[in-house]
LUMNU-437715 format. One line per field, with one value per residue: residue in one letter; x negated, y negated, z negated of N, C-alpha, C in turn. Coordinates in nm, 4 decimals, m for minus. Atoms other than C-alpha are relative to their C-alpha. Example, Ala and Ser with C-alpha at 12.3 -4.5 7.8 and 13.67 -1.06 7.14 Angstrom:
residues 2
residu <- [a	s]
n.px <- [m0.0890	0.0820]
n.py <- [0.1190	0.1190]
n.pz <- [0.0000	0.0060]
ca.px <- [m1.2300	m1.3670]
ca.py <- [0.4500	0.1060]
ca.pz <- [m0.7800	m0.7140]
c.px <- [m0.0900	0.0770]
c.py <- [m0.1200	m0.1090]
c.pz <- [0.0000	m0.0730]
***
This chain:
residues 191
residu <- [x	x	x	x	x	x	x	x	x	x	x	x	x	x	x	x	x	x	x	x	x	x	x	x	x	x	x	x	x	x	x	x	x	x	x	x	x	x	x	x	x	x	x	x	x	x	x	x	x	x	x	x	x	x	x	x	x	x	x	x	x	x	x	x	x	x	x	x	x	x	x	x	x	x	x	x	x	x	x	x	x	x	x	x	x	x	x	x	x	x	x	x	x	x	x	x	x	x	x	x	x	x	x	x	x	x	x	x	x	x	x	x	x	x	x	x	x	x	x	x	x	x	x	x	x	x	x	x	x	x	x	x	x	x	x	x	x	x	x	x	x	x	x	x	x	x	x	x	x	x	x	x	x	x	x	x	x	x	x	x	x	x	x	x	x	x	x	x	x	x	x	x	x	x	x	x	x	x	x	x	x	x	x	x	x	x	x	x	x	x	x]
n.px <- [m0.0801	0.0968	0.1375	m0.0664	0.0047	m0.0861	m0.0321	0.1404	0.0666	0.1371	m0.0202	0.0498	m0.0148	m0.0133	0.0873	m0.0544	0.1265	m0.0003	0.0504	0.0244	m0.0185	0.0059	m0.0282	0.0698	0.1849	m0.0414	m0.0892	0.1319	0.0662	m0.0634	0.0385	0.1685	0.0385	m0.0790	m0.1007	0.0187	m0.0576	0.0364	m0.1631	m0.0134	m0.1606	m0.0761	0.0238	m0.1126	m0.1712	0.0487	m0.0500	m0.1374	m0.0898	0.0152	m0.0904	m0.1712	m0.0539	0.0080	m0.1574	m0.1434	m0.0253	m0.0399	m0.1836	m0.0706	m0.0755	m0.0671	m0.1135	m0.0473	m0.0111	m0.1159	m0.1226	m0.0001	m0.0689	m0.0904	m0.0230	m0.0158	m0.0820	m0.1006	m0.0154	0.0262	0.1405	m0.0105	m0.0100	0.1018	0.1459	0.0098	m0.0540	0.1792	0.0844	0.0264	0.0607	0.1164	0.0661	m0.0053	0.1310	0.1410	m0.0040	0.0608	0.1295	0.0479	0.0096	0.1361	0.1548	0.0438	0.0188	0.1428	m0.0586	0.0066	m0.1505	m0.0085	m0.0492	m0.0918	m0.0716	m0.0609	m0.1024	m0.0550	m0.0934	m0.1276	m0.1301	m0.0412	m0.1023	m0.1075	m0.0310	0.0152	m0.1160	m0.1414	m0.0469	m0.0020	m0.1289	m0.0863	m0.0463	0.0268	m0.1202	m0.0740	m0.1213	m0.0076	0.0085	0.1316	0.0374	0.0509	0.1276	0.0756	m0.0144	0.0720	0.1648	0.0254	m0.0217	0.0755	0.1123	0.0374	0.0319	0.1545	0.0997	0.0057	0.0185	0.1445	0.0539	0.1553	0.1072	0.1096	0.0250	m0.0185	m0.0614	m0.1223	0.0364	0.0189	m0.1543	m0.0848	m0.0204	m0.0711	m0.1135	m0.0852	0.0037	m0.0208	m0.1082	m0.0985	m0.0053	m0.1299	m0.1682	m0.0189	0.0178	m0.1228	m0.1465	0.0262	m0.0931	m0.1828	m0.0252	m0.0654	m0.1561	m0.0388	m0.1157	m0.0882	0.0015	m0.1779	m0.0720]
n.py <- [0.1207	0.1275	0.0311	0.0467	0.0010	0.1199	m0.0282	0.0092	m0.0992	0.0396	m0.0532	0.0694	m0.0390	0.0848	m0.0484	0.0764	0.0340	m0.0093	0.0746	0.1467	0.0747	0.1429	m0.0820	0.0676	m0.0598	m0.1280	0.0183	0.0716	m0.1502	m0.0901	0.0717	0.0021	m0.1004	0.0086	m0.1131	m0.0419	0.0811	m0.0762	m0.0194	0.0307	0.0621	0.1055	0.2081	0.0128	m0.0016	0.0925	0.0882	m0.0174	m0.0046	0.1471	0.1119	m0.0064	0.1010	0.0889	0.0123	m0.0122	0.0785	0.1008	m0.0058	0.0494	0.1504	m0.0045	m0.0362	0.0954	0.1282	0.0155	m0.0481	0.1354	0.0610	m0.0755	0.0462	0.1684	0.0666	m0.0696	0.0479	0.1228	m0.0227	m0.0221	m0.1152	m0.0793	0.0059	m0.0640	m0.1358	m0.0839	m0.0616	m0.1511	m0.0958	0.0211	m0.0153	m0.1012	m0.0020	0.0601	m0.1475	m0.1596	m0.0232	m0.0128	m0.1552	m0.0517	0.0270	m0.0644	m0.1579	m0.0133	m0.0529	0.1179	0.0438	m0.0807	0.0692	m0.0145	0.1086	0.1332	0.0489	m0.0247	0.1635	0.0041	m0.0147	0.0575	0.0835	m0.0326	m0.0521	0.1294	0.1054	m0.0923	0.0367	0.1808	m0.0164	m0.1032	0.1043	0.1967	m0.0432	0.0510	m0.1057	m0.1520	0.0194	m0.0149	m0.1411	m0.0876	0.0219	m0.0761	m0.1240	m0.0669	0.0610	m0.1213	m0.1850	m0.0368	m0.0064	m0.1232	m0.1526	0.0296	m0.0595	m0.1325	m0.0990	0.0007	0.0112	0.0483	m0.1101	0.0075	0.0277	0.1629	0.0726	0.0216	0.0651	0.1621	0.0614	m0.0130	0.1236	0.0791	0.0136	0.0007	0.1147	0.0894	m0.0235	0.0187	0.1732	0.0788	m0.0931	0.0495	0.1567	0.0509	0.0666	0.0943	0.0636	0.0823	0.1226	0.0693	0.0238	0.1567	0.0103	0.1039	0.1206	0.0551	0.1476]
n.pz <- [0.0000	0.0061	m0.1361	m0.0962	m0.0822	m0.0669	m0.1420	m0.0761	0.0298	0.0890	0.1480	0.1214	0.1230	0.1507	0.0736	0.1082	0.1277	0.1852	0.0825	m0.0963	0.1044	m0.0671	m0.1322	m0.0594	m0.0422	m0.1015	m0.1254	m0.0468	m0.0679	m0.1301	m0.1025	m0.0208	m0.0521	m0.0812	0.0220	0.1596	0.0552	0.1354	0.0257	0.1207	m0.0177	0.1389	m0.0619	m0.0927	0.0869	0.1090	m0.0206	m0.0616	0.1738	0.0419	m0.1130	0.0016	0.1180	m0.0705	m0.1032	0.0923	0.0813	m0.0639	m0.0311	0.0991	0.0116	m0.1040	0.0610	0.1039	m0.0225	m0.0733	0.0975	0.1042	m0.0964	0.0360	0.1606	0.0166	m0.0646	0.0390	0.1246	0.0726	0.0875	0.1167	0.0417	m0.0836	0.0610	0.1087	m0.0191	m0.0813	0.1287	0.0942	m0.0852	0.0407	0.1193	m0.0163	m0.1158	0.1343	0.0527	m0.0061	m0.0579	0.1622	0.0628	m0.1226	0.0459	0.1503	m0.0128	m0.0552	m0.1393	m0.1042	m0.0939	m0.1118	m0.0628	0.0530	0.1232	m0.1035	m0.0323	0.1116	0.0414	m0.1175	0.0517	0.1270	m0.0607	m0.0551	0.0958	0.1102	m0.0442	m0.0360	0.1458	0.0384	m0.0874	0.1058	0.1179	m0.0655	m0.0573	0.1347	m0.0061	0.1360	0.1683	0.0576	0.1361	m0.1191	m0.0329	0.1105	m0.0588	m0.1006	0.0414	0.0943	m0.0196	m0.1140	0.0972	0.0325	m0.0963	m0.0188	0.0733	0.0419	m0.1034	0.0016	0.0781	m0.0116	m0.0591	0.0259	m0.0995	0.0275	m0.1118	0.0353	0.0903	0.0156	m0.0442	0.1139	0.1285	m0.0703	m0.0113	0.1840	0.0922	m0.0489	0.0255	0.1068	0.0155	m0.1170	0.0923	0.1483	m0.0409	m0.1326	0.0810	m0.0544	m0.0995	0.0206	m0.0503	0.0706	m0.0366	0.0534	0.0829	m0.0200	0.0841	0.0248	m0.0079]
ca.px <- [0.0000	m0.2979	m0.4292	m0.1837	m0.1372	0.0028	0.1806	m0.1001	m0.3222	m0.5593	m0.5781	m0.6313	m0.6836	m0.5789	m0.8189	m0.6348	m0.8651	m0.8821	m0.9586	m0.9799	m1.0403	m1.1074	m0.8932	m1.0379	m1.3731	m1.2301	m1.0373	m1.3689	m1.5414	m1.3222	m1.3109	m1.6811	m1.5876	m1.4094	m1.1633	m1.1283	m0.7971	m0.7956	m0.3885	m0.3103	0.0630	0.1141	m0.0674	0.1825	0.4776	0.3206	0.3840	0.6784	0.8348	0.6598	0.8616	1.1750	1.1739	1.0683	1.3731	1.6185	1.5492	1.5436	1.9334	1.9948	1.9587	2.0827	2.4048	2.4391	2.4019	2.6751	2.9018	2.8469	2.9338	3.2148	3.3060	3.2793	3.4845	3.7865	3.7514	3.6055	3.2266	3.2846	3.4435	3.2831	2.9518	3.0747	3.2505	2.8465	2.7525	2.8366	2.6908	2.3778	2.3179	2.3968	2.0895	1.8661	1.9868	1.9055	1.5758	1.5060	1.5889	1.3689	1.0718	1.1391	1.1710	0.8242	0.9731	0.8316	1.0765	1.0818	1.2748	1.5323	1.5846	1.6700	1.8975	2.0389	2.1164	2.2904	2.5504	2.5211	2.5948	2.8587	3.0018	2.9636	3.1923	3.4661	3.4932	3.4671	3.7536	3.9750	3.9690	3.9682	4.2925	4.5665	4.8445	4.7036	4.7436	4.4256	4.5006	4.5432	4.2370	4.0603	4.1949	4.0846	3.7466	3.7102	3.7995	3.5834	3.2672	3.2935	3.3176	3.0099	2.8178	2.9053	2.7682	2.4271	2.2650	1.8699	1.6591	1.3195	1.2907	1.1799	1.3316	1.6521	1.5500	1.5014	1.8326	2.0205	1.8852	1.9351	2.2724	2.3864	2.2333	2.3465	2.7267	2.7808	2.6520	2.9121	3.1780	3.0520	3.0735	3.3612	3.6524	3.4491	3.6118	4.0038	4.1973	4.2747	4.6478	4.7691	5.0028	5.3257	5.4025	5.7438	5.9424]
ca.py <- [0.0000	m0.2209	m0.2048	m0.4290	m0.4279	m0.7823	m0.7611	m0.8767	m0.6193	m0.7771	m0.5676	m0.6853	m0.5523	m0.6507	m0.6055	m0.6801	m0.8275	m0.7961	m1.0741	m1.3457	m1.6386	m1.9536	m1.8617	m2.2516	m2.1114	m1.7727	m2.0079	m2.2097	m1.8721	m1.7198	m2.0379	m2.0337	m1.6966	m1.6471	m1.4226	m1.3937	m1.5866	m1.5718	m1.5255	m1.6804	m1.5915	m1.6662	m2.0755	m2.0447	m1.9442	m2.2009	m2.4636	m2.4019	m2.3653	m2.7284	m2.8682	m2.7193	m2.8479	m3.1842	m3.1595	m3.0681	m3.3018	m3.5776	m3.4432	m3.4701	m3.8236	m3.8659	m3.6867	m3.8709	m4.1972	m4.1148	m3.9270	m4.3127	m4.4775	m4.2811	m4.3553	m4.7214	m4.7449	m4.5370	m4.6549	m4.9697	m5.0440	m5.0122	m4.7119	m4.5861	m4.5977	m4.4438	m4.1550	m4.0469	m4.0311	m3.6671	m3.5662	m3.7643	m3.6512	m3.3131	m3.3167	m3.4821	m3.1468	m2.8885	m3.0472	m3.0833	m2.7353	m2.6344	m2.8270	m2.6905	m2.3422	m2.4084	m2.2939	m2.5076	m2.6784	m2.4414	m2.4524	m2.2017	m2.4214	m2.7276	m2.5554	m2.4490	m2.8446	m2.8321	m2.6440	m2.8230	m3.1661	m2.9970	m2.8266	m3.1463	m3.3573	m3.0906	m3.1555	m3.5205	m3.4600	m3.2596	m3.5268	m3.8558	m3.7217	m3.9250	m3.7082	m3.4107	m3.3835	m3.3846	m3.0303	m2.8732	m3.0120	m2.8777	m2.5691	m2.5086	m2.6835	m2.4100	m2.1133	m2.2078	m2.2952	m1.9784	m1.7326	m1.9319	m1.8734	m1.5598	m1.4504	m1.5936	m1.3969	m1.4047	m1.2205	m1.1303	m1.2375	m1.6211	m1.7119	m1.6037	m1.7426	m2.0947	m2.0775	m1.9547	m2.2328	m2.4944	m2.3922	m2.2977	m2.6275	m2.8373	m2.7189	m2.7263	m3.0776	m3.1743	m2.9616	m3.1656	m3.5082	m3.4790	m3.6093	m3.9270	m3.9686	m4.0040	m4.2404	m4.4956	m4.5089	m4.8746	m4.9197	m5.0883	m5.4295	m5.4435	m5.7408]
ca.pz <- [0.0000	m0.0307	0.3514	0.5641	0.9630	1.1517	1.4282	1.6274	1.5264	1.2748	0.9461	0.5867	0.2535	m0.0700	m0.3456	m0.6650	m0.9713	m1.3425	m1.5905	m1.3468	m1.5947	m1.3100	m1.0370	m0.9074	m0.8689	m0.6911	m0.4527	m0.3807	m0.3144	m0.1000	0.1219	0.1767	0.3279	0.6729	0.6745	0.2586	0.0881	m0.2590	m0.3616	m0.7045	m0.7682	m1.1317	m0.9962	m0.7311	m0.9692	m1.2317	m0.9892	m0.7880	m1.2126	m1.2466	m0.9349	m1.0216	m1.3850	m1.2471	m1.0103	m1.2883	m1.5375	m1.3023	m1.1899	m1.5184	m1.5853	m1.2641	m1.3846	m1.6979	m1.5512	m1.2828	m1.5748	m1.7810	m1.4694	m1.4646	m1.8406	m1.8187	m1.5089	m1.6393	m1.9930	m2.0160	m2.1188	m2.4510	m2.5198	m2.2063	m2.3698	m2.7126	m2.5397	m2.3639	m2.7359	m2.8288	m2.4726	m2.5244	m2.8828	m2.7868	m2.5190	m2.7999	m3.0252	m2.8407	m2.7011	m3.1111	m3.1918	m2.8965	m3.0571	m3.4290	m3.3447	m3.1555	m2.7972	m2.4824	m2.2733	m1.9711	m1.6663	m1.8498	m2.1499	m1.8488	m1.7585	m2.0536	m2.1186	m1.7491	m1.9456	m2.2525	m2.0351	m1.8628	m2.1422	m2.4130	m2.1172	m2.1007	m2.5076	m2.4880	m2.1990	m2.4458	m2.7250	m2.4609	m2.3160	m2.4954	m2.3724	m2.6100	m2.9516	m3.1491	m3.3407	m2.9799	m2.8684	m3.1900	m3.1011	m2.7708	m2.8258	m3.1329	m2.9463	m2.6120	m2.8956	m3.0575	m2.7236	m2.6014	m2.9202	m2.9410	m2.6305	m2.7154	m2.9925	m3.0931	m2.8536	m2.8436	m2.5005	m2.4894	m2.1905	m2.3276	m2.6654	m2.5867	m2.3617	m2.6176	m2.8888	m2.6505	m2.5438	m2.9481	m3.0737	m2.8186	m2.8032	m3.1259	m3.1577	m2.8558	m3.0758	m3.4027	m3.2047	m2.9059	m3.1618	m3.0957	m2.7852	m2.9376	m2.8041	m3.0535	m3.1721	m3.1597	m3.4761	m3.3689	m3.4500	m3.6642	m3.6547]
c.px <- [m0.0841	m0.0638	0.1607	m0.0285	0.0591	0.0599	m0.0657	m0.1781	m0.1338	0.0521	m0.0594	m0.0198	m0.0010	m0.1110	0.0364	m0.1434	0.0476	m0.0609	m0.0440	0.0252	0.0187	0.0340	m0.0543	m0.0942	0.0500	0.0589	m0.0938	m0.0463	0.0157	0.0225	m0.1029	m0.0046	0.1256	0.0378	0.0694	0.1150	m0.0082	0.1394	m0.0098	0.1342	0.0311	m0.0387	0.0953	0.1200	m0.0241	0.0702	0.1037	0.0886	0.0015	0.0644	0.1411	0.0207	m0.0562	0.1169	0.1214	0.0110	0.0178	0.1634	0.0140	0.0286	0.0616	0.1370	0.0436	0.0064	0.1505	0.1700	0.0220	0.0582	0.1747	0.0915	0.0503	0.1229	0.1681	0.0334	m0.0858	m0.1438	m0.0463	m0.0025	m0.0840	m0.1163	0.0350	0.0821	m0.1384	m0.0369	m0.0039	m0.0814	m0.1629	m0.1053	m0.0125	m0.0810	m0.0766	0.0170	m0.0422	m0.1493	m0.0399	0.0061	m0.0856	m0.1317	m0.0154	m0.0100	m0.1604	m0.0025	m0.0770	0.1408	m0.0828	0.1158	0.1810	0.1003	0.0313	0.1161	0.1322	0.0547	0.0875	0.1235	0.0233	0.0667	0.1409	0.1139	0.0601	0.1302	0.0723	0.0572	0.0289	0.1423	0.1510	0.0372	0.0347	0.1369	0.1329	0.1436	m0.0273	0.0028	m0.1408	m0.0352	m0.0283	m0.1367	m0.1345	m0.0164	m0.0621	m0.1618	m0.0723	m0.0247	m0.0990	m0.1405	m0.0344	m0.0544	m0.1283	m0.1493	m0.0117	m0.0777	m0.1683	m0.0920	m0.1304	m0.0429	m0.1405	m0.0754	m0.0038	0.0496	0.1542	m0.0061	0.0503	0.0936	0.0670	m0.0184	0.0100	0.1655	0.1079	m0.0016	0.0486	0.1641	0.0114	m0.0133	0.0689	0.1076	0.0077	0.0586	0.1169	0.1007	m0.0383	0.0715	0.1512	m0.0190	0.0595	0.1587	m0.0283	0.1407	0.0978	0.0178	0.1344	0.0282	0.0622]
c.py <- [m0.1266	m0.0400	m0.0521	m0.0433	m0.1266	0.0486	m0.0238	0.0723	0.0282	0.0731	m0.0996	0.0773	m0.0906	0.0871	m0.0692	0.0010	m0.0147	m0.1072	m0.0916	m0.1177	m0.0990	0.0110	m0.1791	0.0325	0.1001	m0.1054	m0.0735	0.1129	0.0172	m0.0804	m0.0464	0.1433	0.0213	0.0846	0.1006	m0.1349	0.0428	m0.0706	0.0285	0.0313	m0.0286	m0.1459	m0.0335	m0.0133	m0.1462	m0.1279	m0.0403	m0.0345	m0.1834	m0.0482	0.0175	m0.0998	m0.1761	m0.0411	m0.0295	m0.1182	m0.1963	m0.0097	m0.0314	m0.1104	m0.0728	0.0152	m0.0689	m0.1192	0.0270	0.0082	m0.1966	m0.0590	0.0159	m0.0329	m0.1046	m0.0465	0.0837	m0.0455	m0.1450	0.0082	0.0454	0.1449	0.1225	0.0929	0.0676	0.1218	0.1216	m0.0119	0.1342	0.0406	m0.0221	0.0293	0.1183	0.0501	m0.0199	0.1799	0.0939	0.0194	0.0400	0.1215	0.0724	m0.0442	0.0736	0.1419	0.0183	0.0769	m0.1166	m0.0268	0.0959	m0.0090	0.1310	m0.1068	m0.1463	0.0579	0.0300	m0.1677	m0.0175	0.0232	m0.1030	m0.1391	0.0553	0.0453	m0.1031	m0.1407	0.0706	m0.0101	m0.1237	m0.0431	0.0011	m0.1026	m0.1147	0.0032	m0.0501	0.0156	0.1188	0.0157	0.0479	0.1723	0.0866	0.0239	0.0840	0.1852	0.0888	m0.0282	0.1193	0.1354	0.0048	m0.0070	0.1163	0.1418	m0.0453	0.0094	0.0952	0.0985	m0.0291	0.0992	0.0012	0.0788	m0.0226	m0.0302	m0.1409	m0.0536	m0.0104	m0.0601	m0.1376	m0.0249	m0.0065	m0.0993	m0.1519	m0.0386	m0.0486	m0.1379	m0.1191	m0.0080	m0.0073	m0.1474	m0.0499	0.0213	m0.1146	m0.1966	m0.0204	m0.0481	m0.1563	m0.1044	0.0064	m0.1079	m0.0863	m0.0479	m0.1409	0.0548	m0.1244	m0.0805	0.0045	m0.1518	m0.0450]
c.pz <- [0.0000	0.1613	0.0928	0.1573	0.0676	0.0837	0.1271	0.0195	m0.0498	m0.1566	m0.0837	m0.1275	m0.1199	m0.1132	m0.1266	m0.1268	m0.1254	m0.0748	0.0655	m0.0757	0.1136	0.1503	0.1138	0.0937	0.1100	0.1041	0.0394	0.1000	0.0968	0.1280	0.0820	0.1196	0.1708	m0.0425	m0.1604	m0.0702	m0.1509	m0.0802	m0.1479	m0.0186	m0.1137	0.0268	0.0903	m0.0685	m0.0767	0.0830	0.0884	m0.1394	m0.0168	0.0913	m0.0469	m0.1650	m0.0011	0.0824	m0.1167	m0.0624	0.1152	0.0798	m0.1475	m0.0448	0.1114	m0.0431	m0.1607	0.0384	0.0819	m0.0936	m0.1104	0.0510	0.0032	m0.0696	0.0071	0.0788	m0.0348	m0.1353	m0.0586	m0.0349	m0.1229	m0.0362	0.0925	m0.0731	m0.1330	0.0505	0.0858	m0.1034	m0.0358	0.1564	m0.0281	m0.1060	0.0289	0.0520	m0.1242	m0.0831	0.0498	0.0433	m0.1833	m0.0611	0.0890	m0.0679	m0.1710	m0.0054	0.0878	0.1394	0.0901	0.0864	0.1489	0.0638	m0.0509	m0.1117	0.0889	m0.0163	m0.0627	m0.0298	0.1462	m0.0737	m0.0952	0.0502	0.0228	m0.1069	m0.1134	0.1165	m0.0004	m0.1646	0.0060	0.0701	m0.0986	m0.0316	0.0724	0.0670	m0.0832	0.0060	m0.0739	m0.1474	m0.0612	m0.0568	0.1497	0.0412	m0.0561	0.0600	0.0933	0.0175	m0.0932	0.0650	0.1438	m0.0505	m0.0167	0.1179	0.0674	m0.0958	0.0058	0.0767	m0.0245	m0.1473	0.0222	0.0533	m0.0121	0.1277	0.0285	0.0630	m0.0635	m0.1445	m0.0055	0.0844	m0.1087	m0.1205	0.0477	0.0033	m0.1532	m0.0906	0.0534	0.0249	m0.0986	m0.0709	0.0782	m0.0896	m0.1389	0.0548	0.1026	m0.0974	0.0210	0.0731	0.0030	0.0452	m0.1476	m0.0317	m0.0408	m0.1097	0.0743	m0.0615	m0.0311	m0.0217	m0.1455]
***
């Protein structure tokens, strides 16, 4: 499986290596040599990973600015702006439980806050809705919390790790903060 044929009918062999500390140096080397590439794929993965989480997080404030936009023009600057508090804090939470549990931000734990945005406006929705009654709201806010915790428990797998304490710390800070966005009852004026 190591000796490959082109379709043009130049062979190659692969010659896999062990303990390759400065794959730099090896890719110097092997350019010194005709016919000799010297195929890094974890540097390849490494930075394909660094573009994508580069990409994401730049949708993300992207997507919060548009979701504010959003806010403001439907509700006013004001409240606008205090109804992107539980989403915004909710982002801050789960990066913060990401740094105390000693996890790196990786391009799982991004997109683990994808949901948590997404997720943290569908609460803020709930409560901002001033055709629903608050207990409903509670309600369904409660019961879509719980089946989303539930599905995360602790693995020993970091990828799923640092989704899962993302997602858990960042939903339930949307959950502790969407009541936020009630609508204010006006008291009637009696005569």
């Amino acid at each position: 499986l190591l000796w490959l044929t082109l379709p043009d009918g130049e062979s190659g062999v692969l010659v896999p290596v062990d303990n390759a500390r400065n794959s730099a140096a090896l890719s110097e080397v092997a350019a010194r040599h005709a016919g000799v590439v010297w195929v890094d794929r974890k540097a390849s993965f490494d930075s394909l990973f660094a573009l994508y989480r580069t990409l994401l997080t730049g949708l993300l404030f992207v997507a919060l600015a548009v979701i504010a936009c959003g806010a403001m023009v439907r509700l006013g600057w004001r409240k606008g702006l205090i109804s992107l508090v539980p989403s915004v804090l909710s982002l801050s939470c789960g990066l913060a439980a990401l740094a105390v549990t000693g996890h790196p931000v990786n391009l799982f734990s991004l997109l683990a806050l994808v949901l948590v945005l997404g997720i943290g406006i569908n609460y803020t929705l709930f409560f901002g809705n001033p055709r629903g009654t608050p207990l409903t709201s509670m309600l369904a806010i409660t019961l879509a919390m719980m089946t989303t915790l539930l599905t995360f428990v602790f693995s020993a797998t970091q990828a799923i790790s640092s989704f899962g304490i993302v997602l858990v710390s960042g939903i339930f800070t949307a959950f502790l903060l969407a009541p936020l966005a009630m609508p204010v009852k006006k008291e009637r004026k009696r005569k």
